[in-house]
N, C-alpha and C positions, 0 to 999 in steps of 0.2 A: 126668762120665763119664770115667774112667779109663783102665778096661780098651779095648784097638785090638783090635780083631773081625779085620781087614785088614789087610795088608801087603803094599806097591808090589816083587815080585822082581826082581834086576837086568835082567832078559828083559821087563820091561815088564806082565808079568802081577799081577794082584790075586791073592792068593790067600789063603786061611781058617786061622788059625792051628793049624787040625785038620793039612792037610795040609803045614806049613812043618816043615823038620828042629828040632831043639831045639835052642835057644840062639844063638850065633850064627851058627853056620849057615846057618843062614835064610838070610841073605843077601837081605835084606827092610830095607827105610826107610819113613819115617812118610809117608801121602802127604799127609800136612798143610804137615809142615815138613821132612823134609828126613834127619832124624838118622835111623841106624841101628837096628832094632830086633832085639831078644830074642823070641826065640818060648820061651813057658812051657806044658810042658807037664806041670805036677803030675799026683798024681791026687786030692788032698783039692779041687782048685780049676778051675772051668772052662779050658779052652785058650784063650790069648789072646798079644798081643803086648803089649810094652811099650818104650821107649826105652831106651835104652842108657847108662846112665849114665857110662861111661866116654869115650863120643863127645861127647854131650850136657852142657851144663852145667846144673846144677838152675834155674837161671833161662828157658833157655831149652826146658826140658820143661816148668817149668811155664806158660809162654808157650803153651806148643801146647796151647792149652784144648778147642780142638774137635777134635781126633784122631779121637775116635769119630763123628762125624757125617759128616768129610771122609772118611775112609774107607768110611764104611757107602756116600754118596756115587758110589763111584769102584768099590764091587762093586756096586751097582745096574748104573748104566750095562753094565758091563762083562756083568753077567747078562741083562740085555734084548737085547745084539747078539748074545747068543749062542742063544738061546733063542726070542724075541723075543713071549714072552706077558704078559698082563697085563690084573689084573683091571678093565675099567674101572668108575667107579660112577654110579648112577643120575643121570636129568637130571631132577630137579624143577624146576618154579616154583611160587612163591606170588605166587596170583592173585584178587584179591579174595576175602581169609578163608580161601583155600583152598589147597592143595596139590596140584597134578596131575604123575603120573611120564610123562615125554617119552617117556625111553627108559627100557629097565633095566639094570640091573647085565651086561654082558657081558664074559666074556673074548675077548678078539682075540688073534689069533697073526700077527703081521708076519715077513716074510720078512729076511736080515739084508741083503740089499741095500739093499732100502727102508726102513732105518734107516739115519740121518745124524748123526754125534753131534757137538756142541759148534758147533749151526751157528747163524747168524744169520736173525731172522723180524722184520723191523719194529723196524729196529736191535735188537733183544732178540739176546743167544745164550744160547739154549735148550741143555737139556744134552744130549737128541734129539728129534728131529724125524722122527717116524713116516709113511710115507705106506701110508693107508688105503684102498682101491677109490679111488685117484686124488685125497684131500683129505688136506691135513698136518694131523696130531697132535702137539702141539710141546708137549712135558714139559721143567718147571721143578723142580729138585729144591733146594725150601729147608729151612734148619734152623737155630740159633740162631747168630747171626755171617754168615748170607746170606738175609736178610729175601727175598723176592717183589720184582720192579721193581714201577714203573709203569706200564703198559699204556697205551697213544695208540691209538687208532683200528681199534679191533680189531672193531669193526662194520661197517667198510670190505669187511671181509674175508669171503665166503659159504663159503669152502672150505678155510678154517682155525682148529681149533678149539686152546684150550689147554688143557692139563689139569696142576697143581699138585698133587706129588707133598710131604709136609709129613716130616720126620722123626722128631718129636717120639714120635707113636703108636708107632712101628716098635722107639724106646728104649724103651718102656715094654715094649711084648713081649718085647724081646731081657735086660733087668731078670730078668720074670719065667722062662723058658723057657731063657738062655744054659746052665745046667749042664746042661741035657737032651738039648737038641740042638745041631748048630755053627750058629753065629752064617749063616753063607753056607744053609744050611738053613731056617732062621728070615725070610733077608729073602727066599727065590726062593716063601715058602707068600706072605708078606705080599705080593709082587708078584701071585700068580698065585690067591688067593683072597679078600683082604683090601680094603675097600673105605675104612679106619680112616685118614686124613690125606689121602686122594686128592679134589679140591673140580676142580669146572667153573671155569676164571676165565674163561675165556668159550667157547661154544659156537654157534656159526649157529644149530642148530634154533630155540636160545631167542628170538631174533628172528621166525624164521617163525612160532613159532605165537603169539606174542604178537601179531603183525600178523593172521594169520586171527583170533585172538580180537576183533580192531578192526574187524576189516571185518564179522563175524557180529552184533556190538554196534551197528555202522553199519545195517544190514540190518534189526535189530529194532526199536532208541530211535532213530534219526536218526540223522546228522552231527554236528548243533548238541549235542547232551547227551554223548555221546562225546566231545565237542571239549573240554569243560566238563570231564571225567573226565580229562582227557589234560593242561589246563591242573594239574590239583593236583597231577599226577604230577611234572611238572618243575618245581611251583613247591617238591617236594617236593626234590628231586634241588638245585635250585639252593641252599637250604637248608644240604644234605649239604656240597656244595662249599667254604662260606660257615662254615661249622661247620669243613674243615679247612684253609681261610687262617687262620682262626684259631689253628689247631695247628700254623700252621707258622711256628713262634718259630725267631730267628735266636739263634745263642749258638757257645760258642765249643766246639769239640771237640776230642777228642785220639785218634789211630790209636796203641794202645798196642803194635802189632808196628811201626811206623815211627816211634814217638816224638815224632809229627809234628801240633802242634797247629793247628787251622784253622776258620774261621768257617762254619758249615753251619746247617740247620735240622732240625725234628723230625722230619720226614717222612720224607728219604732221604737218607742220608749217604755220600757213597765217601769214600777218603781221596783229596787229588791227589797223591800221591808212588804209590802203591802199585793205585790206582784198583780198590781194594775194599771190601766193605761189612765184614770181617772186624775186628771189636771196635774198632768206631767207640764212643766212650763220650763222655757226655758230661762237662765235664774237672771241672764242680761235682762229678759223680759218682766221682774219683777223685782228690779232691786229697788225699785221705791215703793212696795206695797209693803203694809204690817202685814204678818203672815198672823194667820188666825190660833188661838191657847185652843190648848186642851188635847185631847185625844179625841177622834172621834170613829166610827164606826159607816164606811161606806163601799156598796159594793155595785 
């Protein structure tokens, strides 16, 4: 993904390369990495931004591989405290063979007070944190180069749910729809109608009504046969675990923006120089590649 939808203005604003002056102008930087950006506004070609080749060196534009995600990223956020709507999407479970909807598909409108952005929930920083009638709503916004953490103990929690916003679907829209409309157009419909990369990674309800399903299964088959239905679930689950200790091979890795190789596993990698997950590779996976000069600046 090439084309920058986004661009960071000196004044600290995002803004849509519809509305940025032409060329340099702008007055616009990548908010990936740092360099100066070009606003293009042909008219055989959608409006977008680009790097600056004369600031930038070709090594390190082509370093800045995720531009388009980190950007698309940084107008979300910046759309929801303004706005503060958004479509949420259904809560199913699958429950013995079946599928039952919790809730449905609803938009909510938060007020921008109670939005908190880039806060901390169960050592996680979420990129905001929603308060609902009085329970946090904690959005994760991942895409290729910022993989989802690891969640601990978030069944502790009755009055904190999470919801994982994915980026990947939103490229695909923006692929098909960027000549037609701007890019800031395209992600305020996907926030406010689109349910397409938006996933529960956890939710309370799912708990409560799994538990009234126990106690109703208790009430008709017993204790004892329930207990029996309860034991295959976690000898199911221990299984799951057991399956990725095994996928978590040690090996050695390379942060190809820090140039910094180090011993990690499959599962989660930060770099320790840079303490992010931002093209963590593995270094089997790149020992025929030039790795890119310089130092650069990406977050």
């Amino acid at each position: 993904m090439n084309l920058i939808p986004f661009g960071l203005r000196s004044d600290g604003v995002y803004i849509d390369a519809k509305e940025a002056t032409r060329g340099k102008a702008c007055d616009c930087t990548c908010p990936s990495c740092g360099i100066a950006l070009i606003a293009r506004k042909g008219d055989s070609y959608a409006k977008h931004f680009a790097h600056d080749p004369k600031v930038g060196s070709k090594d390190e534009i082509e370093a800045c591989q995720f531009s388009f995600f980190v950007s698309v990223r940084y107008m979300l956020k910046q759309l929801l405290q303004e706005t503060g709507q958004l479509l949420l999407p259904p809560l199913e479970i699958d429950h013995q063979d079946e599928t039952y909807v919790i809730t449905k598909s609803t938009l909510i409108t938060v007020e921008p007070k109670d939005i908190t952005p880039d806060s901390y929930e169960q050592d996680i920083m979420f990129d905001l944190i929603l308060t609902v009638s009085g329970r946090k709503l904690c959005l994760y916004i991942s895409h290729p180069g910022r993989p989802a953490p690891i969640y601990n103990n978030l069944s502790r929690d009755q009055h904190t749910a999470v919801l994982g916003l994915e980026l990947i679907p939103f490229s695909k829209i923006f692929n098909e729809f960027f000549k037609l409309k701007s890019a800031q157009t395209l992600l305020r419909k996907w926030l406010e109608t689109s349910i397409k990369g938006k996933h529960w990674i956890y939710n309370p309800r799912r708990n409560a009504w799994l538990e009234h399903q126990l106690a109703k299964a208790s009430a008709v088959h017993g204790p004892q046969q329930v207990l029996e239905q309860t034991k295959t679930t976690r000898d199911r689950i221990k299984e799951q675990i057991a399956e990725l200790d095994r996928l978590n091979v040690v090996a050695i890795y390379r942060c190809v923006f820090c140039q910094l190789d180090f011993e990690g596993n499959s599962l989660l990698n930060r770099c320790p120089k840079c303490n992010d997950h931002l093209s963590v590779i593995k270094k089997t996976e790149i020992a025929h590649q030039t790795p890119p000069k310089g130092k650069y600046r990406y977050r």
